[in-house]
C-alpha positions, 0 to 999 in steps of 0.5 A, a space after each residue: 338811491 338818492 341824488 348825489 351832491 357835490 361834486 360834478 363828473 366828466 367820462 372821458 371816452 369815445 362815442 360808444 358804450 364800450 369800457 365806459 359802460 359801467 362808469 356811466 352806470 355808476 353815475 347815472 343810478 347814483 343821480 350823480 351829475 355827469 356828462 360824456 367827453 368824446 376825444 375829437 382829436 384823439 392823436 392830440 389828446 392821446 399825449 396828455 392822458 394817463 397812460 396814454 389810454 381812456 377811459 379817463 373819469 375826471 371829477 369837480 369838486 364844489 370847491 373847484 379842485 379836479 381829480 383825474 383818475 385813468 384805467 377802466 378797474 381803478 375808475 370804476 372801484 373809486 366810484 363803486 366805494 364812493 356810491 356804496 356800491 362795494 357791500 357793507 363790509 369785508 366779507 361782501 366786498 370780498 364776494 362783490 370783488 370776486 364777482 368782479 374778477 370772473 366777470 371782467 375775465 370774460 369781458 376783457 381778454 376773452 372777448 377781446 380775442 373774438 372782436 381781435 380776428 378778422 378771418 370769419 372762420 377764425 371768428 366763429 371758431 374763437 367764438 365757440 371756443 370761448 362760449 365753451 370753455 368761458 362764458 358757458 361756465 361763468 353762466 353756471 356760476 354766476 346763476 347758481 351763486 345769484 340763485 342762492 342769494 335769493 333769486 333778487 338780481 343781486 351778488 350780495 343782500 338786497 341792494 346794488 353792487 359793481 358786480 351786478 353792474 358789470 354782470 348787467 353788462 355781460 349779460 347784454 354782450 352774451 345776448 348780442 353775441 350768442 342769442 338766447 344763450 341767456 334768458 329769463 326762462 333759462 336764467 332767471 337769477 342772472 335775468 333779474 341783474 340785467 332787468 334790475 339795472 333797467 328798472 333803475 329810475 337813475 339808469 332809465 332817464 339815462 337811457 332816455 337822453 340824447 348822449 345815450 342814444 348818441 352812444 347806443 346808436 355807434 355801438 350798434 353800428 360798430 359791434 352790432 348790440 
């Protein structure tokens, strides 16, 4: 993609990758000009944002006026239909969005009970349980669907979607949690989502600077991966 100009960006988010993830990515393979917000007293900030919650995406236009939109979905679609991430018509932002639907199902409520239990007997059995019945047939769907489309690391033709995106993501998350549950020998189709964002010129410079690293370095401390 080529780099965006105009407006300027703010993500607004603690210091680690979590919910924000894909925002970033938005923006970074997008050549959009963003730098992270973290909170330093999120009790005094907590009362001035949407919803009381983060993410929260701010945007500055050339012309000075501010934007602020809150909730994670409603960010990341702004930005996806912004960058031209959401197909080239009705049909492809159909499929993209139902991608999106069965991708965040996995990533949202059902991880969350795993990362919820504290007792580690309850975590390993939430943990099988959701491998079970949730993530092991998202695999199976989402490679046959990815394989049908050419094997190519992406939900619909030939370029960037927000599925591919959010799937890139999952796919990081299933490996940290569940080991080679996911590879390229197994799972080439959903393999090249993940290899594709990483090949990404915008998203490798990305990776390589010091906020970065900074979120990376937390969120293996705090969840592991």
């Amino acid at each position: 993609m080529a780099p965006c100009k105009g407006s300027t960006f703010e993500v607004h988010y603690f210091g680690i990758h979590g919910p924000a993830a894909t925002t970033r990515a938005i923006l970074a393979i997008s050549g959009a000009d963003f730098k992270n917000v973290v909170p330093e007293d999120w009790v005094a900030v907590k009362t001035k944002t949407p919803f009381g919650v983060v993410p929260i995406l701010k945007e500055i236009s050339v012309d000075g006026k501010e934007i602020q939109i809150a909730e994670t979905d409603a960010i990341e679609r702004y930005l996806a239909r912004k960058f031209g991430l959401l197909g080239r018509d009705a049909f492809e932002e159909t499929v993209i969005n139902t991608f999106i639907s069965s991708t965040s199902m996995i990533a949202g409520p059902v991880l969350a009970k795993y990362f919820a239990a504290q007792d580690p007997e309850s975590k390993a059995e939430i943990k099988a349980k959701i491998f079970k019945d949730s993530v092991q047939p998202w695999i199976a769907y989402h490679e046959q669907h990815l394989a049908d489309n050419g094997s190519n690391g992406h939900y619909v033709g030939t370029t960037f979607s927000l599925a591919d995106l959010q799937t890139a993501f999952l796919v990081k998350m299933v490996v940290g949690l569940w080991s080679d549950v996911i590879s390229e020998g197994k799972n080439p189709a959903l393999w090249k989502v993940k290899t594709n964002l990483e090949a990404n010129a915008g998203y490798a410079a990305w990776t390589q600077t010091d906020s970065f690293k900074a979120l990376d370095a937390m969120s293996k401390q705090l969840i592991g991966f």
